[in-house]
C-alpha positions in Angstrom: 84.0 108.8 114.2 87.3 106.7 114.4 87.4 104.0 111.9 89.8 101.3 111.7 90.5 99.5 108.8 93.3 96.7 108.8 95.2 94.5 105.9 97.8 92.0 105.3 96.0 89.0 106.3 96.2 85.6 104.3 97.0 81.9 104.0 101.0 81.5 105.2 103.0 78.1 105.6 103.9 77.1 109.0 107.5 78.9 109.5 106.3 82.2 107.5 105.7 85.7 108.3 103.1 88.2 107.8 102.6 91.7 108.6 99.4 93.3 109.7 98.6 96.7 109.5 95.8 98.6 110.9 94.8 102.6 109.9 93.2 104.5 112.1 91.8 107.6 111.3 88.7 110.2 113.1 90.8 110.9 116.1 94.0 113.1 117.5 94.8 109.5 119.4 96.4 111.4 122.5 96.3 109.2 125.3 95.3 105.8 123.8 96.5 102.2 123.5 96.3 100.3 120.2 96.3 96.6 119.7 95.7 93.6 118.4 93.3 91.0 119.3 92.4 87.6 118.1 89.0 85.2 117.9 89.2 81.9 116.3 86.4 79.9 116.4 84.4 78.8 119.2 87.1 80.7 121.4 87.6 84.0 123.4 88.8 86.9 122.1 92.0 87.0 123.3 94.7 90.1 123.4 97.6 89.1 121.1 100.0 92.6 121.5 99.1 96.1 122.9 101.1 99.4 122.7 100.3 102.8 124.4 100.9 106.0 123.7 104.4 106.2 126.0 105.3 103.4 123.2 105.3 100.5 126.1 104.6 97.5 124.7 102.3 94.2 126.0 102.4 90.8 124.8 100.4 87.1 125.0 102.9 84.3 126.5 101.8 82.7 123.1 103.3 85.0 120.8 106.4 86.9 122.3 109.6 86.4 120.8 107.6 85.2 117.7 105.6 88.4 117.0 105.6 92.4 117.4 103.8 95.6 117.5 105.4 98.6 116.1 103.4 101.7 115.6 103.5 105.0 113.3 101.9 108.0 115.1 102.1 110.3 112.2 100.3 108.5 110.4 97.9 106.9 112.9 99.3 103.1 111.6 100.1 100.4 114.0 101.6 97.4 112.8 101.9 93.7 113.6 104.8 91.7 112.3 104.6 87.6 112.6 106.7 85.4 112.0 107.8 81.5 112.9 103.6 81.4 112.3 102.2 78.2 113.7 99.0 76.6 112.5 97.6 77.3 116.2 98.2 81.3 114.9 95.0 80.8 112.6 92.6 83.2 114.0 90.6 86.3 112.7 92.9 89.5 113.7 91.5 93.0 114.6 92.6 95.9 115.1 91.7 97.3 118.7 92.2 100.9 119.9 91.2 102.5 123.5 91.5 105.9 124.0 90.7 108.2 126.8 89.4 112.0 125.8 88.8 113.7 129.0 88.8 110.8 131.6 86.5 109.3 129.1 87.3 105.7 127.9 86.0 105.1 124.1 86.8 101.4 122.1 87.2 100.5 118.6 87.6 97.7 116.7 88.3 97.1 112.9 86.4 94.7 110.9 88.9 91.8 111.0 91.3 90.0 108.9 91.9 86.3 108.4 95.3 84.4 109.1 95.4 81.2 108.6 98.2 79.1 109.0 98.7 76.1 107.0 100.6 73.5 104.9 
């Protein structure tokens, strides 16, 4: 069973910068994409930053240049680094992966973490 877990949430000033990362673990994660998502509320989850498994990379119009995805495959860790946060950044995160065993599509999600983005 693949289990996500993610950290590094928190309360940040507008300006500041905080890294999330997200473990995965219960899979070989061949032929997968990991990513993050976002869900404030009352609105849609939206994608915020996606990589695959050939390391190409996918980002919001909201957040490029301000954010990235970075990604450790030997240890199953991908890895979202924010910065020039904006209150409008407040959201719960999670941790999304999709991976395909045998033309078979299967999605996770972790459990969430908070950033919020205030003075």
């Amino acid at each position: 069973q693949v289990q996500l877990v993610e950290s590094g949430g928190g309360l940040v000033q507008p300006g500041g910068s905080l890294r999330l990362s997200c473990a995965a673990s219960g899979s070989t994660f061949s032929i997968y994409t990991m990513g993050w998502y976002r869900q404030a509320p009352g609105k849609q989850r939206e994608l915020v930053a996606s990589i695959n498994w050939t390391g190409v990379r996918n980002y919001a119009g909201s957040v490029k240049g301000r954010f990235a995805i970075s990604r450790d495959t030997a240890k199953n860790m991908v890895y979202l680094q924010m910065n020039n946060l904006k209150p409008e950044d407040t959201s719960v995160y999670l941790c999304n992966v999709d991976e395909w065993v045998r033309a078979t599509k299967s999605t996770y999600w972790g459990q969430g973490t908070q950033v919020t983005v205030s003075s």
